[in-house]
PDBQT receptor file of N, H, CA, C and O in Angstrom, charges set to zero:
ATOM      1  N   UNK A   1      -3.421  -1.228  13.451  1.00  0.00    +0.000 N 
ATOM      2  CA  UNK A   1      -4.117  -0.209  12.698  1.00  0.00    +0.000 C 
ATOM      3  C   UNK A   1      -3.179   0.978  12.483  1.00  0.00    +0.000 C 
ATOM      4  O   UNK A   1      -2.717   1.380  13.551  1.00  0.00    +0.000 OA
ATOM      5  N   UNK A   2      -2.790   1.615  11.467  1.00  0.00    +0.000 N 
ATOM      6  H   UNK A   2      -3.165   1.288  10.600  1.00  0.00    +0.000 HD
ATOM      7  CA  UNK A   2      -2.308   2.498  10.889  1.00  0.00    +0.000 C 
ATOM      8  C   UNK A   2      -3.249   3.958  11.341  1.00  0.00    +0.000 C 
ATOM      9  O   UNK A   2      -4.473   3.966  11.209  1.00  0.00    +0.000 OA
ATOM     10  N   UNK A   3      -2.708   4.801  11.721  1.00  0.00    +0.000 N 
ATOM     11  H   UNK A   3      -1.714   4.794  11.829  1.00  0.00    +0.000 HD
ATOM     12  CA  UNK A   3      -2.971   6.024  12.360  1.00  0.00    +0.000 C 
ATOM     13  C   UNK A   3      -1.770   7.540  11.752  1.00  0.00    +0.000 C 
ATOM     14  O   UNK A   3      -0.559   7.554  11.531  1.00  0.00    +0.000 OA
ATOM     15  N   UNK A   4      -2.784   8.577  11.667  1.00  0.00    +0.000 N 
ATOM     16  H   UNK A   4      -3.767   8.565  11.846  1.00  0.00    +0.000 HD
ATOM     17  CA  UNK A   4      -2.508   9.516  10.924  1.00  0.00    +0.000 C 
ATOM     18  C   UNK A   4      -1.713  10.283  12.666  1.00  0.00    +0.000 C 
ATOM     19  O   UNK A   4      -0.790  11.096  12.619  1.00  0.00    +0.000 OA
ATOM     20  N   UNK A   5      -2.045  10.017  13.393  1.00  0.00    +0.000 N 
ATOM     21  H   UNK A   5      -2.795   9.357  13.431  1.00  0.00    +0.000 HD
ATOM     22  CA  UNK A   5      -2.313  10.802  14.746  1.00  0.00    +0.000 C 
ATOM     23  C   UNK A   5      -0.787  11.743  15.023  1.00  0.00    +0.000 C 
ATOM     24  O   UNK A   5      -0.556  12.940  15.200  1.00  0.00    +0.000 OA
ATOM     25  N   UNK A   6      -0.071  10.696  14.963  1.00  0.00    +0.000 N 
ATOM     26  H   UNK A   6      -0.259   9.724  14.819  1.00  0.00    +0.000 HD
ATOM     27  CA  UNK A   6       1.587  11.623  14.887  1.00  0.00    +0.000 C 
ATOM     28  C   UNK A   6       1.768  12.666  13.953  1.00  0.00    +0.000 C 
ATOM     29  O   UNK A   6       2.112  13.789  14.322  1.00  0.00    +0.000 OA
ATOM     30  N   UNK A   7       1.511  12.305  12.473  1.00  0.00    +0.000 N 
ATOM     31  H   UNK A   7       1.232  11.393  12.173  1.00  0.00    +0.000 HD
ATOM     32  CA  UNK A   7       1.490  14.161  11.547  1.00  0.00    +0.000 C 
ATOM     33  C   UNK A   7       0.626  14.872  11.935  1.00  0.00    +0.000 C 
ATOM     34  O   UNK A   7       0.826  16.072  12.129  1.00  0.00    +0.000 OA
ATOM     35  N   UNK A   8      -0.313  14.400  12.097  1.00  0.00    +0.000 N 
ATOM     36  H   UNK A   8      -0.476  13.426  11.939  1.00  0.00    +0.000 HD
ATOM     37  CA  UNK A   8      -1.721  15.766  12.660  1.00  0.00    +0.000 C 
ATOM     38  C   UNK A   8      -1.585  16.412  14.186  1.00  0.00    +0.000 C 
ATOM     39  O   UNK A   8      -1.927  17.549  14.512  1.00  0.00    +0.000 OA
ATOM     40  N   UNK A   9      -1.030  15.448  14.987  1.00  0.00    +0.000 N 
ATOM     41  H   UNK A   9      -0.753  14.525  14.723  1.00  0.00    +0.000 HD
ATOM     42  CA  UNK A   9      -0.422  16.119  16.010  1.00  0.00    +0.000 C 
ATOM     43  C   UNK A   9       0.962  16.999  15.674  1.00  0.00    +0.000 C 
ATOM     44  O   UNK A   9       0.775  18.106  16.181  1.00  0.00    +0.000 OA
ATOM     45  N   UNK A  10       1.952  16.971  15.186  1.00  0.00    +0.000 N 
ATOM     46  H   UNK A  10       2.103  16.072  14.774  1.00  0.00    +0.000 HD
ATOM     47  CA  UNK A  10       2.860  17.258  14.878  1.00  0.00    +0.000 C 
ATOM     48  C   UNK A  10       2.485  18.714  13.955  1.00  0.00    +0.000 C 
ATOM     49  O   UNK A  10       3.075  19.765  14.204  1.00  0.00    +0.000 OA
ATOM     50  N   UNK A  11       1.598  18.632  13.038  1.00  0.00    +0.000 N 
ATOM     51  H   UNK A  11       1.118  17.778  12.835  1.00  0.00    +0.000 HD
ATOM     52  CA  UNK A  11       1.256  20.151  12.480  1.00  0.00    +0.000 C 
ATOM     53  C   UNK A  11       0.603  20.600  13.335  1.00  0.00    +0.000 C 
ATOM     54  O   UNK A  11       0.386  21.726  12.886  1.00  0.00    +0.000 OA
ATOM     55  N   UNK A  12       0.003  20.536  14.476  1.00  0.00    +0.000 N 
ATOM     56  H   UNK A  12       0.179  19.622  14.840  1.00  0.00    +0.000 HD
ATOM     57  CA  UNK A  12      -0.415  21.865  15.239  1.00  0.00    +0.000 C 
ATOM     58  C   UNK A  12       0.191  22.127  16.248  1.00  0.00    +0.000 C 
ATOM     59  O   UNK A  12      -0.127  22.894  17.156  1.00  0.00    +0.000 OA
ATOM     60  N   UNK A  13       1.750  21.037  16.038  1.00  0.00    +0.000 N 
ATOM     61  H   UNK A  13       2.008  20.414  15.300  1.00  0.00    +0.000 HD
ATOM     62  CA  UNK A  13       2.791  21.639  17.217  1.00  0.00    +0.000 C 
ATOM     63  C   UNK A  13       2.539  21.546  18.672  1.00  0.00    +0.000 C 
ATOM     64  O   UNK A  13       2.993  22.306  19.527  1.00  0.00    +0.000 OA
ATOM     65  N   UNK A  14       1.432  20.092  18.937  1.00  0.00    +0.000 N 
ATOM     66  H   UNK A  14       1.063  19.474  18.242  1.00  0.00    +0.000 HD
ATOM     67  CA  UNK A  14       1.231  19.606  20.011  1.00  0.00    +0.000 C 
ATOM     68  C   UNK A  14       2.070  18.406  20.847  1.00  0.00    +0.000 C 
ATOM     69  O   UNK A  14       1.929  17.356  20.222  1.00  0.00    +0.000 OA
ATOM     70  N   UNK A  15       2.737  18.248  21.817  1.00  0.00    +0.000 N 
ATOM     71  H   UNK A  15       2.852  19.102  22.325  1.00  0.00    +0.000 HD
ATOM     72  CA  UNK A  15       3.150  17.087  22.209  1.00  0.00    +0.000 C 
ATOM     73  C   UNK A  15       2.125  16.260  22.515  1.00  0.00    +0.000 C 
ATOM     74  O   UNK A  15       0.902  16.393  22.471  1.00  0.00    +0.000 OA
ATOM     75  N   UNK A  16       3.095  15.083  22.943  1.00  0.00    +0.000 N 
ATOM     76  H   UNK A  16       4.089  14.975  22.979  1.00  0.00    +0.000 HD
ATOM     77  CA  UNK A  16       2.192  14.020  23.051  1.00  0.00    +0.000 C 
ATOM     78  C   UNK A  16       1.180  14.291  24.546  1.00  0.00    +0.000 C 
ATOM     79  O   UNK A  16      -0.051  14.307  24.542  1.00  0.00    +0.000 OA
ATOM     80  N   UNK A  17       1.888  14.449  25.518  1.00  0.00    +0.000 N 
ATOM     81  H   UNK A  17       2.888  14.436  25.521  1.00  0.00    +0.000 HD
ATOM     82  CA  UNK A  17       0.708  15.163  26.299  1.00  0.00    +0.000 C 
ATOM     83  C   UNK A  17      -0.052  16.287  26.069  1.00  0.00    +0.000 C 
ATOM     84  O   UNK A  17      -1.218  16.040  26.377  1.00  0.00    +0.000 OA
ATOM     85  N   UNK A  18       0.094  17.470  25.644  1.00  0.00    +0.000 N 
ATOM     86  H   UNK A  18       1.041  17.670  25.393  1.00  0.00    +0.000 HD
ATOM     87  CA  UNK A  18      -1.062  18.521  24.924  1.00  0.00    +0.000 C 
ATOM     88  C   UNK A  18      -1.864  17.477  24.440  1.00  0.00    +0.000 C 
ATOM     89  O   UNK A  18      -2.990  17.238  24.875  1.00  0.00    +0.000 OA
ATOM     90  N   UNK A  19      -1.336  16.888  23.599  1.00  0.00    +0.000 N 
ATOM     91  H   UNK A  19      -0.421  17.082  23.245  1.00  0.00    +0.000 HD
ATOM     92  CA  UNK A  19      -2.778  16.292  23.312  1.00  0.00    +0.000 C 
ATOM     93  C   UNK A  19      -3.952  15.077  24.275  1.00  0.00    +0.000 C 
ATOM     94  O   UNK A  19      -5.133  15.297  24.545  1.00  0.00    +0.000 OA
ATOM     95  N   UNK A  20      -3.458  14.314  24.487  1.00  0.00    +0.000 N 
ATOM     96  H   UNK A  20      -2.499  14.136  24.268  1.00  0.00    +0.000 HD
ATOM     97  CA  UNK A  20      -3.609  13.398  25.969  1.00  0.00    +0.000 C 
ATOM     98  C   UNK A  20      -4.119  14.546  26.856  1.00  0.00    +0.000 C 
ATOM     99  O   UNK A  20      -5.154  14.208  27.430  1.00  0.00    +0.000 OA
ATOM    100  N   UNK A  21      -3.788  15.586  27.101  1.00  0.00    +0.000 N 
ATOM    101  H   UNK A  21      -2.947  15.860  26.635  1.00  0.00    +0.000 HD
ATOM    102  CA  UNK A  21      -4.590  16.546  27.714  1.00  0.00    +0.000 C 
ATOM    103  C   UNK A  21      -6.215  17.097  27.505  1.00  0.00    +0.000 C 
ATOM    104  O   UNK A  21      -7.144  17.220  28.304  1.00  0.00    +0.000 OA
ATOM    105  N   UNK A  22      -6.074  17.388  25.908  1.00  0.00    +0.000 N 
ATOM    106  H   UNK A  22      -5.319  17.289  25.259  1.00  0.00    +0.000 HD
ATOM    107  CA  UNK A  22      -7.343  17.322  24.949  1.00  0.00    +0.000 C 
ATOM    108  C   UNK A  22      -8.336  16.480  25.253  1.00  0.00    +0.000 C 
ATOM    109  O   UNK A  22      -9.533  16.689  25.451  1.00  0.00    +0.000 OA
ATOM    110  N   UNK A  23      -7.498  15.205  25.269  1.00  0.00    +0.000 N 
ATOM    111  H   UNK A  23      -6.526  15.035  25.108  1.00  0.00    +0.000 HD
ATOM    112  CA  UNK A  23      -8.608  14.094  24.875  1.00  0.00    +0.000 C 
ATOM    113  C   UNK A  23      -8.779  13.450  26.392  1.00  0.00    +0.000 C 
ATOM    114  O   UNK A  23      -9.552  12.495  26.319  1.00  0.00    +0.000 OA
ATOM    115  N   UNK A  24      -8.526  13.565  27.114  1.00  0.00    +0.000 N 
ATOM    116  H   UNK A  24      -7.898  14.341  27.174  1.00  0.00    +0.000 HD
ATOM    117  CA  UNK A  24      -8.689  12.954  28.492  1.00  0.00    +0.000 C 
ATOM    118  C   UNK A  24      -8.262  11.442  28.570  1.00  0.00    +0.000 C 
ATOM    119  O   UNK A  24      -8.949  10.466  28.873  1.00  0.00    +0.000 OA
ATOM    120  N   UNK A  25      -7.017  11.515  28.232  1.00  0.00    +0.000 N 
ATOM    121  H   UNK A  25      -6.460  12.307  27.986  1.00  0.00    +0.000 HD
ATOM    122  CA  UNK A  25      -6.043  10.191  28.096  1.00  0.00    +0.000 C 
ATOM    123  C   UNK A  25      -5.181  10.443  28.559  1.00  0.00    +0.000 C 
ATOM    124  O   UNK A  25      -4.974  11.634  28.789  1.00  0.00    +0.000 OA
ATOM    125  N   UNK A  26      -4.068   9.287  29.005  1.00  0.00    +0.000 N 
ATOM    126  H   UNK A  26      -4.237   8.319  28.818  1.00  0.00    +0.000 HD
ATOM    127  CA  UNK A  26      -2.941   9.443  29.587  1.00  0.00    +0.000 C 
ATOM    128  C   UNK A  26      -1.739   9.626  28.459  1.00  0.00    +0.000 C 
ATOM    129  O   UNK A  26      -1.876   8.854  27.509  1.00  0.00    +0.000 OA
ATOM    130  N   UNK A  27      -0.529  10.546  28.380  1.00  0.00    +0.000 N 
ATOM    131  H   UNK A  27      -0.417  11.172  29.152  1.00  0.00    +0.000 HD
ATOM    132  CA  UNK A  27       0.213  10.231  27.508  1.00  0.00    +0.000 C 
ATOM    133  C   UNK A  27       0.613   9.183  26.574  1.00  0.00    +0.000 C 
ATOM    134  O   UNK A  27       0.801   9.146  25.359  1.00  0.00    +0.000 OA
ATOM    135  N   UNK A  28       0.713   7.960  27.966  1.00  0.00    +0.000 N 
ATOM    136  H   UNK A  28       0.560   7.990  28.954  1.00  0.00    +0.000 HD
ATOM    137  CA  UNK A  28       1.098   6.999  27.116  1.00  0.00    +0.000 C 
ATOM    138  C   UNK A  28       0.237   6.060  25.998  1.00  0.00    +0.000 C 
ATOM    139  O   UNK A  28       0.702   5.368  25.092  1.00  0.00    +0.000 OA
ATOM    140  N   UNK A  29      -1.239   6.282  26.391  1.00  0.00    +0.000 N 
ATOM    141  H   UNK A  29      -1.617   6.843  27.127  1.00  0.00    +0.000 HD
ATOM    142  CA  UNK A  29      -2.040   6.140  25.453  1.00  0.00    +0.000 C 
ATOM    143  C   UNK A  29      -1.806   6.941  24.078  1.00  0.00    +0.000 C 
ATOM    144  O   UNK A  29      -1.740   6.453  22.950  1.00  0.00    +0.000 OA
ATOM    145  N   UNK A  30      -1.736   7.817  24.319  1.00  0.00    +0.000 N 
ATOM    146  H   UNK A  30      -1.789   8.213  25.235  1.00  0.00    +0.000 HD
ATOM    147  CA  UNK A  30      -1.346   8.531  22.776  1.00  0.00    +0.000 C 
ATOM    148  C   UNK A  30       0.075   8.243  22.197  1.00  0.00    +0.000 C 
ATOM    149  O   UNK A  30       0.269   8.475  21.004  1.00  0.00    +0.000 OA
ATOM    150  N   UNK A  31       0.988   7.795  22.909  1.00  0.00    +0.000 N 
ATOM    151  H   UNK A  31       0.830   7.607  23.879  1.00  0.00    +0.000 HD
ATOM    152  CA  UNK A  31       2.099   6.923  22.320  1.00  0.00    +0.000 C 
ATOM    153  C   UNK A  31       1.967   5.822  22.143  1.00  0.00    +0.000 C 
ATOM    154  O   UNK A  31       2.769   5.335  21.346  1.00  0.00    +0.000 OA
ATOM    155  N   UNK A  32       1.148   5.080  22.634  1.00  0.00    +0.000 N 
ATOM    156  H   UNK A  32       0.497   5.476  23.281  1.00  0.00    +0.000 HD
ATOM    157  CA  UNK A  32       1.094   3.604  22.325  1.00  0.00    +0.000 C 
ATOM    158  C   UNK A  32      -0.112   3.747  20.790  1.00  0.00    +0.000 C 
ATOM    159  O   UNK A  32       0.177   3.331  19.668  1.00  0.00    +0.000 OA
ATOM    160  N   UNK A  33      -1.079   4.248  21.065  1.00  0.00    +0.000 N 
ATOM    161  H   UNK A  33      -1.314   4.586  21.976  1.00  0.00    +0.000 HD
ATOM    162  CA  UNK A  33      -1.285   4.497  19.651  1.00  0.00    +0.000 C 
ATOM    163  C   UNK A  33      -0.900   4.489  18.558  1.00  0.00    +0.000 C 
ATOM    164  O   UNK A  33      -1.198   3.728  17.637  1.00  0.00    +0.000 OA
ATOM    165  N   UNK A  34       0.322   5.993  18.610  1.00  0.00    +0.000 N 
ATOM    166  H   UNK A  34       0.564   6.612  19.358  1.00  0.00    +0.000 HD
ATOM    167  CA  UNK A  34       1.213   6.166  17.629  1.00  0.00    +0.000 C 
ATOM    168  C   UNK A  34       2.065   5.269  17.044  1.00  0.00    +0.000 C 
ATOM    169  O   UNK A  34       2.486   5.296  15.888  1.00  0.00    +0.000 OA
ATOM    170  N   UNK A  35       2.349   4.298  18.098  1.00  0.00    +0.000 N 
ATOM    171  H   UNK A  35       2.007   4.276  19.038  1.00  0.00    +0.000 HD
ATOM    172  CA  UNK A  35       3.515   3.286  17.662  1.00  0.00    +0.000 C 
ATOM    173  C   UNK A  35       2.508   2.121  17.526  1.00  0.00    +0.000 C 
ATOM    174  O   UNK A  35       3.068   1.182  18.091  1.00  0.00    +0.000 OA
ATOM    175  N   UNK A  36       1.248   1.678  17.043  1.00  0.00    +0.000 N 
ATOM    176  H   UNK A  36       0.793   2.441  16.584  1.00  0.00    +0.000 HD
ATOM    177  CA  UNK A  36       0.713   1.146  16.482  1.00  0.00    +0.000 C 
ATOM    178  C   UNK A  36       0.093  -0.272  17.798  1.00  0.00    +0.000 C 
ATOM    179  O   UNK A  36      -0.682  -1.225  17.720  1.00  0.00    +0.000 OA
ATOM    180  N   UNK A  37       0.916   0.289  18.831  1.00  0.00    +0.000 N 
ATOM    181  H   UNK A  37       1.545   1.064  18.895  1.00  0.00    +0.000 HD
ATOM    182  CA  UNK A  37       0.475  -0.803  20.336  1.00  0.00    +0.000 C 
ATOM    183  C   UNK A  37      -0.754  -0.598  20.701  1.00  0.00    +0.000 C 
ATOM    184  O   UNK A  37      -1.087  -1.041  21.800  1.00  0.00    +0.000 OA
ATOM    185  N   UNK A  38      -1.718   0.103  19.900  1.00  0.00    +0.000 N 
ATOM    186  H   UNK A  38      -1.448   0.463  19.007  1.00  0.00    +0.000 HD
ATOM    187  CA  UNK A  38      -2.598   0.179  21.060  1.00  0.00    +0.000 C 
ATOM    188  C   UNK A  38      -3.677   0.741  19.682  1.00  0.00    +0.000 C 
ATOM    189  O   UNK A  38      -3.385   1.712  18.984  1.00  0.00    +0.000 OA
ATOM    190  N   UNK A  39      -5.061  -0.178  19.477  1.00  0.00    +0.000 N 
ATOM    191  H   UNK A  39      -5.298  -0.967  20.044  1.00  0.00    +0.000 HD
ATOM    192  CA  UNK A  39      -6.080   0.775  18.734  1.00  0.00    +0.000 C 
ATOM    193  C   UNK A  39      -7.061   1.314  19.521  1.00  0.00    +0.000 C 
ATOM    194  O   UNK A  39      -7.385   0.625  20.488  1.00  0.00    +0.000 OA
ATOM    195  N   UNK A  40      -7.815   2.719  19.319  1.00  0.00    +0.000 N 
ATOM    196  H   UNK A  40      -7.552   3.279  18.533  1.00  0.00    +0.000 HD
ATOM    197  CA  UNK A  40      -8.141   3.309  20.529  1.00  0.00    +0.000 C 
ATOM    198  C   UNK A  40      -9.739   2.465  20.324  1.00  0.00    +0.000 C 
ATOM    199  O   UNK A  40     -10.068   1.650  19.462  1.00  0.00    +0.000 OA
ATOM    200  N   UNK A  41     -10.586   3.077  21.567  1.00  0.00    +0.000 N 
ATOM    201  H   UNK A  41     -10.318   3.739  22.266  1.00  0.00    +0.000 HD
ATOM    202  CA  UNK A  41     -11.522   2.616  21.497  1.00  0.00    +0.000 C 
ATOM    203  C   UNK A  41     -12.415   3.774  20.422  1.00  0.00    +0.000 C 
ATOM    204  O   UNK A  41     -12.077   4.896  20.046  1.00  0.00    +0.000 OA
ATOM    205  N   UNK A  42     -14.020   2.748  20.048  1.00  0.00    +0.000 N 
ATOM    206  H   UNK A  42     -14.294   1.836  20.353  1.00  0.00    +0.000 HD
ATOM    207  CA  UNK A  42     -14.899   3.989  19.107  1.00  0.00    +0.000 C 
ATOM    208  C   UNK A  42     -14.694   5.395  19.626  1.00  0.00    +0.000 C 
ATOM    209  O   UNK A  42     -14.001   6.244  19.064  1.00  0.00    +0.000 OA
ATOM    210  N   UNK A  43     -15.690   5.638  21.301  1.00  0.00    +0.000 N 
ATOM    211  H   UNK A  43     -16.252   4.949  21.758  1.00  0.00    +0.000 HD
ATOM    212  CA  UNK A  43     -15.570   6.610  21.839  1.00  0.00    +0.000 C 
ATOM    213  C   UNK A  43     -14.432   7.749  21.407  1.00  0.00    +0.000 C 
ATOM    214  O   UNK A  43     -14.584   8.831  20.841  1.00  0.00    +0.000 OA
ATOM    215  N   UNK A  44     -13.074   6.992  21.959  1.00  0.00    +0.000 N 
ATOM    216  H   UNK A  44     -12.951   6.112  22.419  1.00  0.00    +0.000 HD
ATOM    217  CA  UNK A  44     -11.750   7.918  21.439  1.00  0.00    +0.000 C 
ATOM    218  C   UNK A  44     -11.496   7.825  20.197  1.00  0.00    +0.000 C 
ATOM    219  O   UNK A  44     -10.863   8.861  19.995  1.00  0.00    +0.000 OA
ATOM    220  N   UNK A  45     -11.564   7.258  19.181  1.00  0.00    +0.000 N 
ATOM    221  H   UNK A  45     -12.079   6.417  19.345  1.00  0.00    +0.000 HD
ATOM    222  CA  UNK A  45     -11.624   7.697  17.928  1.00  0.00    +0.000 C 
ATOM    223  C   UNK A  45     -12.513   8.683  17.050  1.00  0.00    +0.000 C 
ATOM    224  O   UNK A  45     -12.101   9.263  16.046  1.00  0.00    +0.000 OA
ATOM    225  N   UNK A  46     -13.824   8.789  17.592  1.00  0.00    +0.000 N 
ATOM    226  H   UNK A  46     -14.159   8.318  18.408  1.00  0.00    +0.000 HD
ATOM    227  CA  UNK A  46     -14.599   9.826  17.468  1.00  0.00    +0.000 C 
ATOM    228  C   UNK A  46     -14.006  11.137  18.132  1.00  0.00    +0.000 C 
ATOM    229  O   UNK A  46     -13.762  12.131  17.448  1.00  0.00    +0.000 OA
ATOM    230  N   UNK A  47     -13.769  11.089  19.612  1.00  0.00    +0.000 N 
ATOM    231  H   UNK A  47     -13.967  10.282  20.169  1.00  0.00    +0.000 HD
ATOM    232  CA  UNK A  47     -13.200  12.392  19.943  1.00  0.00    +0.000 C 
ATOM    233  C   UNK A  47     -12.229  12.465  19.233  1.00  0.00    +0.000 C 
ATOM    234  O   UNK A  47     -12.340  13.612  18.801  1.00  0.00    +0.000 OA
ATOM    235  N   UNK A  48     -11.052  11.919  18.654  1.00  0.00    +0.000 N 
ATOM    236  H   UNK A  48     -10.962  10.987  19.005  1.00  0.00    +0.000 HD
ATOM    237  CA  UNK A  48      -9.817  12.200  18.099  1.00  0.00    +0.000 C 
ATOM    238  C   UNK A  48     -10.116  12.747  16.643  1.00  0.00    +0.000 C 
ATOM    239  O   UNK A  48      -9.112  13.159  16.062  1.00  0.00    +0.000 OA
ATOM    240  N   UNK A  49     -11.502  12.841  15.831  1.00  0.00    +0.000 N 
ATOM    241  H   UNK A  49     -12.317  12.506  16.303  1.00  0.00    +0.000 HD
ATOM    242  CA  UNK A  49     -11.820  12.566  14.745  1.00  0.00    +0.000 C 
ATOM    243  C   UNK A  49     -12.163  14.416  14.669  1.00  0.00    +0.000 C 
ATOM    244  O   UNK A  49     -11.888  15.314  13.874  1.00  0.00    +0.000 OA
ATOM    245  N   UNK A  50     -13.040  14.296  16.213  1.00  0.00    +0.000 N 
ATOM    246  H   UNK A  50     -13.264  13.566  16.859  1.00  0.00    +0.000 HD
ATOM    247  CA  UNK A  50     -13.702  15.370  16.322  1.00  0.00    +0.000 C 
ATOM    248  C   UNK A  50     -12.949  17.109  16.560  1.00  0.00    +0.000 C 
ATOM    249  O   UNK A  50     -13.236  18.259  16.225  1.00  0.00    +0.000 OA
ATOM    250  N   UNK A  51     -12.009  16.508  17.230  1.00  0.00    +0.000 N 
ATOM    251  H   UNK A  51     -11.775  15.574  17.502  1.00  0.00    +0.000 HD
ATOM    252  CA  UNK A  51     -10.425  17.090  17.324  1.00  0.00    +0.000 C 
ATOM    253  C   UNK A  51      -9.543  17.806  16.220  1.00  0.00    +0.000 C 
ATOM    254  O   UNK A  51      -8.637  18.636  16.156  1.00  0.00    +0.000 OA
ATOM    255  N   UNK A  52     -10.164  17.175  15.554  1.00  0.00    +0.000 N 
ATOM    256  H   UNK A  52     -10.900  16.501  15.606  1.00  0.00    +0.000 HD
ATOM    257  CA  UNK A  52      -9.053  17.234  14.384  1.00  0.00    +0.000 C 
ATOM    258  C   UNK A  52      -9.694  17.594  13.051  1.00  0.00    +0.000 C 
ATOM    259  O   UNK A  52      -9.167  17.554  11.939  1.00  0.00    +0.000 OA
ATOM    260  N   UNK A  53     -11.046  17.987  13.407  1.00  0.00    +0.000 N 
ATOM    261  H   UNK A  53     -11.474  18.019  14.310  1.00  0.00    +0.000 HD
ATOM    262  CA  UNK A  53     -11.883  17.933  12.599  1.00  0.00    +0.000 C 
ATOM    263  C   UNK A  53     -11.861  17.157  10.858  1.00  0.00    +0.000 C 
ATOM    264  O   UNK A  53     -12.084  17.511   9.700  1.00  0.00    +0.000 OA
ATOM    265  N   UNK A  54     -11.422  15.863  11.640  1.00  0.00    +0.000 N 
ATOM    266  H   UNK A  54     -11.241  15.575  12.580  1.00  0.00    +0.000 HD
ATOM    267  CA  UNK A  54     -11.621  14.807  10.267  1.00  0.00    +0.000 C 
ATOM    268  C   UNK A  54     -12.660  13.858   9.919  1.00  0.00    +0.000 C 
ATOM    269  O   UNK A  54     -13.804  14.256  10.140  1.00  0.00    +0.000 OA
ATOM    270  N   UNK A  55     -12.560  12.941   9.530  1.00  0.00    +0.000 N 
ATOM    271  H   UNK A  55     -11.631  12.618   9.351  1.00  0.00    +0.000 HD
ATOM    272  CA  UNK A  55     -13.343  11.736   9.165  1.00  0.00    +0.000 C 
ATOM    273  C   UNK A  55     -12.370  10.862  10.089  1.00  0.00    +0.000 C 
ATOM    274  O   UNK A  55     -11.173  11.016  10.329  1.00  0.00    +0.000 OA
ATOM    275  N   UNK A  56     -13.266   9.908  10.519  1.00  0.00    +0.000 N 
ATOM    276  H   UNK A  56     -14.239   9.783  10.323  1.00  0.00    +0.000 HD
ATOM    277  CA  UNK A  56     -12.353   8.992  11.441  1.00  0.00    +0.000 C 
ATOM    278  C   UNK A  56     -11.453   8.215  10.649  1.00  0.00    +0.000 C 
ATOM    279  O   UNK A  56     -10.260   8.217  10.954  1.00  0.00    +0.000 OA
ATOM    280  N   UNK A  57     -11.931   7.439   9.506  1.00  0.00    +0.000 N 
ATOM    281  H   UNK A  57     -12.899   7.438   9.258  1.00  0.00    +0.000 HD
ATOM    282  CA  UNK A  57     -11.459   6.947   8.226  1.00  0.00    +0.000 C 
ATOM    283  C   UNK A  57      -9.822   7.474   7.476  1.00  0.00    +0.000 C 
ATOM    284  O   UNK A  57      -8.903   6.869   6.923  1.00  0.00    +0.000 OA
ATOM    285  N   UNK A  58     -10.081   8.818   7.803  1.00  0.00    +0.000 N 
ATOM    286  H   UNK A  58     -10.827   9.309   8.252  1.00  0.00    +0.000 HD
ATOM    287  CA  UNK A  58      -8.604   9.394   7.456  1.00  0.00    +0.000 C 
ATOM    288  C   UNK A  58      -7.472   9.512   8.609  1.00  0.00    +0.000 C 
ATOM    289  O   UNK A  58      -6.323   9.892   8.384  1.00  0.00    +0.000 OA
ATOM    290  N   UNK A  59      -7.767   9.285   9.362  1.00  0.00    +0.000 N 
ATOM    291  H   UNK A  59      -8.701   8.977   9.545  1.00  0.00    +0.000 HD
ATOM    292  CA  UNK A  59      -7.070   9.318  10.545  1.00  0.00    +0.000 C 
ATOM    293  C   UNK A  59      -6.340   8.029  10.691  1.00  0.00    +0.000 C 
ATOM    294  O   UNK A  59      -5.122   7.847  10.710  1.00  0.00    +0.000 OA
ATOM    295  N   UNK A  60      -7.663   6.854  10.827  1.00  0.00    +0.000 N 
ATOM    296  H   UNK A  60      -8.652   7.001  10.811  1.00  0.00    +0.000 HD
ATOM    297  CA  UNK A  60      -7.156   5.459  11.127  1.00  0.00    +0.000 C 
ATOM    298  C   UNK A  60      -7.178   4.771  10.055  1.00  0.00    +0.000 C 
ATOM    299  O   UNK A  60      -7.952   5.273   9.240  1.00  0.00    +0.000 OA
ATOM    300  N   UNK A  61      -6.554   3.624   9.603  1.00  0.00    +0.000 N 
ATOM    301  H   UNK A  61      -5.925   3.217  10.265  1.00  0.00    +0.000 HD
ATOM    302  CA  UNK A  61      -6.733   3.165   8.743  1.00  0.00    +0.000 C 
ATOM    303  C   UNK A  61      -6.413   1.384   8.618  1.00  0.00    +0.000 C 
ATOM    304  O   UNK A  61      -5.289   1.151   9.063  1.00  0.00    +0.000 OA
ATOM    305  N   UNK A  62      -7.037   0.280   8.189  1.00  0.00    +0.000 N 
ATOM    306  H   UNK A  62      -7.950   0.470   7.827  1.00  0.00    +0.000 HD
ATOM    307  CA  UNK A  62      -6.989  -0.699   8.762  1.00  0.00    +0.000 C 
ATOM    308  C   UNK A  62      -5.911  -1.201   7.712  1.00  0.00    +0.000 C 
ATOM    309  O   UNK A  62      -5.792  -0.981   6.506  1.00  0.00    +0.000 OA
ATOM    310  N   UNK A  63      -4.939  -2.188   8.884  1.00  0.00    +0.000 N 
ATOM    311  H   UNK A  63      -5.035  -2.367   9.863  1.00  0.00    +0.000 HD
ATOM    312  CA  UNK A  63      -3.659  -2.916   7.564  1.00  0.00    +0.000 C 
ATOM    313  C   UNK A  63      -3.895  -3.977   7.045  1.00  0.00    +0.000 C 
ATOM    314  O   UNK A  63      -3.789  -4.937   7.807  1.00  0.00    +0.000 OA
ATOM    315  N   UNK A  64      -4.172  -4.188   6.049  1.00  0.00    +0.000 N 
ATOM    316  H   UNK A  64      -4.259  -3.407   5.430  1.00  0.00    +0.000 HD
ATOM    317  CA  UNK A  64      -4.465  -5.414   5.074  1.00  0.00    +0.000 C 
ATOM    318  C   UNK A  64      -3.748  -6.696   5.303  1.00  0.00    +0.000 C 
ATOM    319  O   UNK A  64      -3.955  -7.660   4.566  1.00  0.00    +0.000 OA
TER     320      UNK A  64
């Protein structure tokens, strides 16, 4: 799954733990994400959605 999570983290000038901090995840969850190893669960995609105040839809996106 394709994920917005690295630019949207990256414009508010958060590392990868700041954010993993946010969301009550471990760093490497939010890197394995990023590098496409890992799709999060609903739960954390809603908080990440909620975070970021997006649509979950723009965030994640499924690869054809």
């Amino acid at each position: 799954m394709k994920s917005q999570l690295r630019e949207l983290r990256a414009q508010k000038q958060w590392s990868q733990t700041d954010l993993a901090e946010r969301l009550s995840v471990s760093r490497q969850t939010i890197n394995a994400i990023e590098t496409e190893k890992y799709d999060p669960s609903l739960p954390l995609a809603f908080k990440i959605a909620r975070l970021f105040k997006r649509p979950i839809e723009e965030i994640f996106k499924a690869e054809a």
